[in-house]
C-alpha positions as CSV (number, residue, x, y, z in Angstrom):
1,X,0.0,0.0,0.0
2,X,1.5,3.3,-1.0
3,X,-0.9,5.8,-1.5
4,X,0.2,9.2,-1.5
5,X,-0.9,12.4,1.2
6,X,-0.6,15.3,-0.2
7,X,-1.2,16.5,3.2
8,X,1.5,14.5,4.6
9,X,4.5,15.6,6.6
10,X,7.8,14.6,4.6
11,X,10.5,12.2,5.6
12,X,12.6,14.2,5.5
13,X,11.0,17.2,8.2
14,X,10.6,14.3,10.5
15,X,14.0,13.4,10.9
16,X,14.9,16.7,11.1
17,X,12.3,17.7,13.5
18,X,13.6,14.3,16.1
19,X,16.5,15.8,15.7
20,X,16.2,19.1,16.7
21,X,14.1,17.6,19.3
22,X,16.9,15.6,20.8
23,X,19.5,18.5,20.7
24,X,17.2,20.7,22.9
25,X,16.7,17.6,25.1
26,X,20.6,17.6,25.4
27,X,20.6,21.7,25.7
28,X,17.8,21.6,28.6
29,X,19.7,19.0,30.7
30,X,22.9,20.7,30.3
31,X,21.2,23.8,32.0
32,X,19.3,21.8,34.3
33,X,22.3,20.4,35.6
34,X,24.5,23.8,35.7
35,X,21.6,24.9,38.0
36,X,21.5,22.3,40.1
37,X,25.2,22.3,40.5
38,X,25.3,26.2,41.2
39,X,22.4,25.7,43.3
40,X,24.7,22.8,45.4
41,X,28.0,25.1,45.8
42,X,26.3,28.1,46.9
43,X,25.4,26.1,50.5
44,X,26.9,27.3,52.9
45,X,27.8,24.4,55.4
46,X,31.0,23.4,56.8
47,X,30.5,19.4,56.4
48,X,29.6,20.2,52.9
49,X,31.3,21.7,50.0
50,X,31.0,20.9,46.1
51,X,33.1,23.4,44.6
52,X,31.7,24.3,40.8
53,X,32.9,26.6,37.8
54,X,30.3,26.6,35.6
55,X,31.7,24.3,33.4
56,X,28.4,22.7,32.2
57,X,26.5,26.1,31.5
58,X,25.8,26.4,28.3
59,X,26.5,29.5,26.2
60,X,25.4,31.1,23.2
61,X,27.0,29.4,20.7
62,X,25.6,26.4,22.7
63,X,22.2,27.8,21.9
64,X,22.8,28.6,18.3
65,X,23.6,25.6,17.2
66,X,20.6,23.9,18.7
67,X,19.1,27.3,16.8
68,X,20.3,25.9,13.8
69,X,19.1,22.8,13.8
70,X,15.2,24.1,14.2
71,X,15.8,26.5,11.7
72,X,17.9,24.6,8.9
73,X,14.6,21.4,8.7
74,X,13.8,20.6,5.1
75,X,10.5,21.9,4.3
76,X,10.3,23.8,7.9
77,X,6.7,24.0,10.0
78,X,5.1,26.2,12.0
79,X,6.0,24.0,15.1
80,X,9.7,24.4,14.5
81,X,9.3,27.7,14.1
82,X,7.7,28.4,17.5
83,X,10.2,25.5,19.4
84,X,13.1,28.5,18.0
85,X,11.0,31.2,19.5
86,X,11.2,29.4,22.6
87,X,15.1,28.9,22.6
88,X,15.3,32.3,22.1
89,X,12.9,33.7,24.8
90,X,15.2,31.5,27.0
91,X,18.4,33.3,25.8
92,X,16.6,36.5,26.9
93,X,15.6,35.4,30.0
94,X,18.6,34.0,31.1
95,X,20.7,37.2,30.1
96,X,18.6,39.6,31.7
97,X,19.0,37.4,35.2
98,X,23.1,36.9,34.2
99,X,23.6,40.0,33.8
100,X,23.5,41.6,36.9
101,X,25.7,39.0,38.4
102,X,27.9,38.3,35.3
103,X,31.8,39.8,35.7
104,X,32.2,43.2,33.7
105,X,34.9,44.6,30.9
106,X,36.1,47.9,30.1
107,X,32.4,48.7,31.1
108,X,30.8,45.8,29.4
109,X,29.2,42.7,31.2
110,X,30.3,39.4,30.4
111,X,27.2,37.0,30.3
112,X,27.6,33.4,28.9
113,X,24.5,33.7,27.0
114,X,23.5,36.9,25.3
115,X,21.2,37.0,21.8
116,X,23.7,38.0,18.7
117,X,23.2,38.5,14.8
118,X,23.4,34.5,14.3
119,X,20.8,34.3,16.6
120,X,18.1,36.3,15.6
121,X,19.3,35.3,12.1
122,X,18.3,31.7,12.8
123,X,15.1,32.2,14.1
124,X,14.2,34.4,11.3
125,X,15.2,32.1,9.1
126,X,13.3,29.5,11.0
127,X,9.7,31.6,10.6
128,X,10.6,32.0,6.5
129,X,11.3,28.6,5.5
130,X,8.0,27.3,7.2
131,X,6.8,26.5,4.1
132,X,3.5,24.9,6.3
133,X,2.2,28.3,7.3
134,X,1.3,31.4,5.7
135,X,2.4,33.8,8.6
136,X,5.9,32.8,8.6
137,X,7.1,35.8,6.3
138,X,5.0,38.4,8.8
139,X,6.5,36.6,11.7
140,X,9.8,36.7,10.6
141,X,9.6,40.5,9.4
142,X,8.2,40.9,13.1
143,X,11.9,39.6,14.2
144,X,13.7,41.4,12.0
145,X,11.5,44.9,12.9
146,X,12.5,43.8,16.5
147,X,16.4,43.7,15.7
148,X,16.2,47.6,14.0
149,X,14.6,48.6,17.5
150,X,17.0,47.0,19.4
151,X,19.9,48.3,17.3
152,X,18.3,51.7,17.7
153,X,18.5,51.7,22.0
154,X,22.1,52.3,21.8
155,X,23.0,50.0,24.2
156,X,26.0,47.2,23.4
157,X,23.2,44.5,22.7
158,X,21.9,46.7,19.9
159,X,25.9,46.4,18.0
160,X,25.5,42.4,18.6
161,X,22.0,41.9,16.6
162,X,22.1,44.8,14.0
163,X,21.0,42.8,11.2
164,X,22.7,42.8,7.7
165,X,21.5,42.4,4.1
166,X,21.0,38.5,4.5
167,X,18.6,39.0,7.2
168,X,16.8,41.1,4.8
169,X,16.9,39.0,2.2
170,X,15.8,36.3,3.9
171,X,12.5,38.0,5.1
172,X,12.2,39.1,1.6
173,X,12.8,36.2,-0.5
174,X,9.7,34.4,2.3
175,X,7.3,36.8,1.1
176,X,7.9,36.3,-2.5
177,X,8.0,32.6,-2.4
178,X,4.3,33.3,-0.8
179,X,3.1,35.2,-4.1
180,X,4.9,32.1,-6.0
181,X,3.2,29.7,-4.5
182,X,-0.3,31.4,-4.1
183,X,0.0,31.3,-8.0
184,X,-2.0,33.8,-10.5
185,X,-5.1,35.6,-9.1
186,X,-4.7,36.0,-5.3
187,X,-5.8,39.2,-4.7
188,X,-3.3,39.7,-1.7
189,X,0.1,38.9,-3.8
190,X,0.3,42.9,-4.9
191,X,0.1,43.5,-1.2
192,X,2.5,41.0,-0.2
193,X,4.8,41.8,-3.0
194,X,4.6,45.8,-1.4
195,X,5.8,44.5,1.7
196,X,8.8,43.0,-0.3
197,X,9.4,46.8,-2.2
198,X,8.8,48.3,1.9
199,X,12.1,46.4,2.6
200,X,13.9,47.1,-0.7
201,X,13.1,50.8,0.7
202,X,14.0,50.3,4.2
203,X,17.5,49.1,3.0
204,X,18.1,52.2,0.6
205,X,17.3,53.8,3.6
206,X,19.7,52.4,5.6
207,X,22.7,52.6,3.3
208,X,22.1,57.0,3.4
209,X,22.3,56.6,6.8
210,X,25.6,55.2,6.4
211,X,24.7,52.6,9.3
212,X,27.6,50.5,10.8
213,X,28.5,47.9,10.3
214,X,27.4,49.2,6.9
215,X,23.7,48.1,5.0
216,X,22.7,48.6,1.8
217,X,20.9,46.6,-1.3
218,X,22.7,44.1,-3.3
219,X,21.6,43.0,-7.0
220,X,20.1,40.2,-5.2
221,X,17.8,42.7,-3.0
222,X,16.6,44.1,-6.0
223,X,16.2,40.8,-7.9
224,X,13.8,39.8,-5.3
225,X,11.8,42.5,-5.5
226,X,11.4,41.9,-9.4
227,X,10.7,38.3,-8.9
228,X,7.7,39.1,-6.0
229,X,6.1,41.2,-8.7
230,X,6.6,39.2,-11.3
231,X,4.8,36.2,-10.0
232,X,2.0,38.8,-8.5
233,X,0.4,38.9,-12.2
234,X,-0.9,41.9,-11.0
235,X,-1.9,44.9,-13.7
236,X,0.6,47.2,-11.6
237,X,3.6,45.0,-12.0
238,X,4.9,46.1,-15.3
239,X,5.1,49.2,-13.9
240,X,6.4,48.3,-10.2
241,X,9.1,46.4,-12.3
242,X,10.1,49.3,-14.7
243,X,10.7,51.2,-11.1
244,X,12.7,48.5,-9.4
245,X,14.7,48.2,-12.6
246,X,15.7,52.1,-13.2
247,X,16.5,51.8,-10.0
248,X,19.0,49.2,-10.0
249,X,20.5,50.8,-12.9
250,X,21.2,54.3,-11.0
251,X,22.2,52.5,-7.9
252,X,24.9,50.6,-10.3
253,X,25.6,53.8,-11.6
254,X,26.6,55.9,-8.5
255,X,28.3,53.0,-7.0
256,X,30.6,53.5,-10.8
257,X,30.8,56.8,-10.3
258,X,32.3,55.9,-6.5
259,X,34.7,53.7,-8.3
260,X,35.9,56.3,-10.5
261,X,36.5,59.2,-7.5
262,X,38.4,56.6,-5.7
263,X,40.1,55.5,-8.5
264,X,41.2,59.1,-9.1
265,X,42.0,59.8,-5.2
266,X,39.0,61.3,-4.7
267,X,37.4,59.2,-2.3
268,X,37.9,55.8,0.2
269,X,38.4,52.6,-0.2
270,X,37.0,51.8,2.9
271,X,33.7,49.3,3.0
272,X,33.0,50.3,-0.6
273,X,31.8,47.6,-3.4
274,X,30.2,47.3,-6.4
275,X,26.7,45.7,-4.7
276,X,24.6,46.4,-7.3
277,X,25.1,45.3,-11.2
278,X,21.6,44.7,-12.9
279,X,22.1,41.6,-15.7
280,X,20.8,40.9,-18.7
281,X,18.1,38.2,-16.8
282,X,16.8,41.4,-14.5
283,X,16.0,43.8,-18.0
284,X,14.2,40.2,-19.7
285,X,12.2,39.6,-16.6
286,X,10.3,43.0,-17.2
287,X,10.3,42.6,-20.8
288,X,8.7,38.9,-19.7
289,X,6.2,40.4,-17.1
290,X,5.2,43.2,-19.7
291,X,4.5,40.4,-22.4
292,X,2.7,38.2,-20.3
293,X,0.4,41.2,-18.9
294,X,-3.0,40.5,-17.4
295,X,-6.0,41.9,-19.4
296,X,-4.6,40.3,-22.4
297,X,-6.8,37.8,-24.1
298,X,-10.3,39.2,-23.1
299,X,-12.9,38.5,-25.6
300,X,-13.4,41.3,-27.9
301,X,-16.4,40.5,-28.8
302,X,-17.4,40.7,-25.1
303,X,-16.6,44.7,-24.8
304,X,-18.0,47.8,-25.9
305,X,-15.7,50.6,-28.3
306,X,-15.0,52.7,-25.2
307,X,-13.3,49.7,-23.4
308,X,-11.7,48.1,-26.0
309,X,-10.1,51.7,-26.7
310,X,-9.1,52.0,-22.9
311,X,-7.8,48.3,-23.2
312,X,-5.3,49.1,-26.2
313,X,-4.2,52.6,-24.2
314,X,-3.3,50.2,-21.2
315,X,-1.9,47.2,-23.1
316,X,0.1,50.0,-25.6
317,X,1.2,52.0,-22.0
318,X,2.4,48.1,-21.1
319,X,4.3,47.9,-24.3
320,X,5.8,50.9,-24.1
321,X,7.4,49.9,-20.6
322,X,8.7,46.8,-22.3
323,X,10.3,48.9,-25.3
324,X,11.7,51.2,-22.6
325,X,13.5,48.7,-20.9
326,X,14.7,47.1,-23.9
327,X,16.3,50.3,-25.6
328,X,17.9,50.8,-21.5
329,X,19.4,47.3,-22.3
330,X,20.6,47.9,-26.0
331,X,22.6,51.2,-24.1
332,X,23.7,50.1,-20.7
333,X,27.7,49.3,-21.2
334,X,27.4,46.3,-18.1
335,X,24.8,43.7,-19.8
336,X,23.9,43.0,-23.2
337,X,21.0,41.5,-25.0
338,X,20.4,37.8,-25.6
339,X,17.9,35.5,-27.5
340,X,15.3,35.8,-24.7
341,X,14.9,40.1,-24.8
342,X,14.3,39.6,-28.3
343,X,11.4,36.9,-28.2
344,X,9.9,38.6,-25.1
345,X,10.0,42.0,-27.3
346,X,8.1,40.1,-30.3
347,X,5.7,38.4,-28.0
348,X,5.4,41.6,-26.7
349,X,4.1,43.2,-30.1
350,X,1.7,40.0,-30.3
351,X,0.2,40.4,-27.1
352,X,-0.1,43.9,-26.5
353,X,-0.2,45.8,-30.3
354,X,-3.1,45.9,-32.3
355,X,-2.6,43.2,-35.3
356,X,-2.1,45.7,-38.0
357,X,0.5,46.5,-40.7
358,X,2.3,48.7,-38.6
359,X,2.8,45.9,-35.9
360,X,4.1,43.7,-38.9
361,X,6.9,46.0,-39.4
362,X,7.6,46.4,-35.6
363,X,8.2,42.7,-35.2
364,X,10.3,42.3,-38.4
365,X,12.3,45.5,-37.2
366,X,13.2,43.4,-33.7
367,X,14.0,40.8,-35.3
368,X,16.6,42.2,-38.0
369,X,18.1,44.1,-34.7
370,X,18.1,40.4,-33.2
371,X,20.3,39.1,-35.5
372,X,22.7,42.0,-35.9
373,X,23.2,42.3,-32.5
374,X,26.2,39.9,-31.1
375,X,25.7,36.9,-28.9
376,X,27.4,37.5,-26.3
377,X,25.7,34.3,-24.1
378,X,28.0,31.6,-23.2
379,X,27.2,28.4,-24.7
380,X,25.3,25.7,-23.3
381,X,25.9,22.6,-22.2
382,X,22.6,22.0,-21.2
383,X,20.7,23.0,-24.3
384,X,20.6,20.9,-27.7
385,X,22.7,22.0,-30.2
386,X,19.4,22.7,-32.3
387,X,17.6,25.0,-30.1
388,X,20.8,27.1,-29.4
389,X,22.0,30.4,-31.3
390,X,23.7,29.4,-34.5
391,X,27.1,30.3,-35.7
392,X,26.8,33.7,-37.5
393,X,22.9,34.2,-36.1
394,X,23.5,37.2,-33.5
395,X,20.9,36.5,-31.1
396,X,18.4,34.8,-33.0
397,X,17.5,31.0,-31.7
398,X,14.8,28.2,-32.1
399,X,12.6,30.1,-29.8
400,X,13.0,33.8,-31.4
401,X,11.9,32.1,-34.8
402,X,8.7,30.4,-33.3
403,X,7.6,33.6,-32.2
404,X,8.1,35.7,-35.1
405,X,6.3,32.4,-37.1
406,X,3.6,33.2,-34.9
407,X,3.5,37.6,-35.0
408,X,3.7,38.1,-38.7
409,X,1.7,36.0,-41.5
410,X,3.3,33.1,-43.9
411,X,4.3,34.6,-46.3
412,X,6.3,37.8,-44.7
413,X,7.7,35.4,-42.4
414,X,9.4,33.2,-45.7
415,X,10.6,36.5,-46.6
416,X,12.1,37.8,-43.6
417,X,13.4,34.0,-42.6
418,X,15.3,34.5,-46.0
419,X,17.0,37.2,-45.3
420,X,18.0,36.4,-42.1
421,X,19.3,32.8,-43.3
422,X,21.7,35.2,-46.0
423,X,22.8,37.1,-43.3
424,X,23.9,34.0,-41.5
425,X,25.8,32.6,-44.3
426,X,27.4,35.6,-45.0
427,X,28.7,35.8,-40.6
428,X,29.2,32.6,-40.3
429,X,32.6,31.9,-42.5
């Protein structure tokens, strides 16, 4: 009998779950017994003595790695989620009451367990990955809300658990992973992918205030961003996706224009790098949002004039994002087209463009830029031979020639087809 649950909690999860649970077993009865040994040497009677130095009290890197084991389960739940809340409550709890006893440095006290980065990091990571419940990315936002606060008080806690661009990302990449997996038409993915743009804006924030240790977006913080809205399908994403992407581009930009003052001893060395580089697969994945746009494929027959002509205004506004992007591409000197901007452009025309004449010569026009433009792609290993770019083709591959077959009728395609398979012959040699 093996009949599948859907429902049902993976192999894997269990063992990892019995194991966690066996750590913190081991993690309570190390405290346990530090207590009771504590508890024994602080009796004061002369025909006893059991002298003890706190060898078995467990400290925080003790606690972190039992951390780590909640928060690293395949396929996480809400339960592990909340048994790592509970480590850390205890972490808190037995700092504040270490504290006032624990020896002091320069100033600073000296407690064997105190809450850091990897801490907080862990639990976070914990409420993201649990895959099982749809609060996880609030919860672990919650945590990572929590850290900025503490950071804020000034005190020497605050320098231990400032958080840093992974404990962003983390949070962020959760809530995207939601709109993924809530698929096409949830009406809650644009909000959720908001909350992903309110951290992208929170970290720009951050990086004017020139926080230490220092925080700022990466490429990957803005990729996420892209991807959340992306997989929102929502009619605002082309245009939340042109915005993340310009501003990518001027972040890259001023952090070149750093490079260059430094370069010409005009500014420091210190803590600066080139975080943010927009590639080629950042541009396509607007040009790919824009294409696929909601709204397209509504019956026509189904609408009156007035909104079929507010339909094309929106679908030609939609366009016109994806054009924008492209022509940014064609002129930015750190990424260059490939075979996918070019049959994202053409499905582009398809889906958004009136079928005229005039959107004929559109899509021919792409495509004669297609293959004049060089591939610069690396080739693939991965990919047959057949559906890859061609020797002396520019950036024109099996896929860029199934969507022009479909954009343009029979016999302008045979014409254009001709003339592209000339100007291959004539780059190929």
């Amino acid at each position: 009998n093996t009949t599948t649950n859907s429902k049902a909690i993976p192999d894997a999860t269990k063992a990892g779950f019995n194991c966690a649970k066996r750590a913190e077993e081991l993690l309570m009865r190390m405290q346990a017994k530090h207590e009771e040994f504590l508890r024994l040497s602080e009796i004061t009677n002369r025909d006893y003595y059991y002298p003890y130095n706190s060898e078995l009290q467990p400290d925080t890197n003790v606690f972190n790695k039992v951390l780590m084991a909640w928060s690293h389960i395949r396929g996480g739940t809400k339960a592990s989620s909340i048994r790592a809340m509970r480590i850390l409550d205890l972490m808190q709890e037995l700092h504040h009451h270490q504290s006032s006893d624990a020896p002091s440095w320069q100033g600073i006290g000296l407690s064997k367990v105190q809450p850091n980065l990897h801490t907080y990091k862990c639990v976070i990571y914990a409420w993201g990955h649990a895959s099982h419940t749809l609060e996880g990315p609030d919860r672990a936002e919650e945590i990572l809300r929590h850290m900025l606060s503490i950071s804020k008080a000034g005190n020497n806690l605050g320098k231990e658990v400032l958080p840093d661009e992974e404990c962003f990302h983390i949070v962020m990449k959760s809530h995207a992973e939601l709109v993924r997996r809530r698929g096409k038409g949830d009406i809650s993915n644009a909000d959720r992918a908001r909350q992903v743009t309110d951290l992208l804006n929170w970290m720009e924030l951050l990086a004017v205030r020139r926080t230490k240790p220092k925080i700022e977006p990466t490429t990957e913080s803005y990729r996420i961003a892209l991807s959340a809205w992306a997989w929102s399908h929502h009619i605002d994403a082309p245009k939340q996706l042109e915005e993340i992407l310009f501003r990518m581009i001027r972040a890259c930009e001023l952090n070149r224009n750093k490079l260059r003052d430094i370069q010409n001893g005009l500014g420091s060395k210190d803590s600066f790098t080139l975080a943010v580089t927009p590639e080629t697969k950042d541009f396509n994945t607007v040009i790919n949002c824009c294409s696929f746009a909601r709204g397209v494929g509504i019956p026509k027959d189904e609408l009156d004039d007035d909104i079929k002509l507010s339909q094309q205004l929106a679908l030609k506004e939609t366009y016109d994002i994806a054009e924008g992007v492209s022509d940014a591409l064609l002129s930015f000197p750190y990424a260059q087209p490939d075979s996918n901007t070019f049959a994202g452009m053409i499905r582009a025309c398809v889906n958004l463009l009136p079928d005229t004449d005039e959107r004929d010569v559109r899509v021919i026009d792409i495509f004669r830029l297609a293959y004049q433009t060089p591939n610069t792609a690396v080739k693939s290993s991965v990919i047959p031979e057949r559906l890859q770019v061609p020797a002396g083709g520019g950036c024109v591959d099996a896929n860029v020639l199934r969507q022009l077959r479909y954009a343009i009728p029979t016999s302008e395609y045979i014409r254009v087809r001709e003339e592209y398979e000339e100007h291959r012959r004539k780059n190929s040699k």
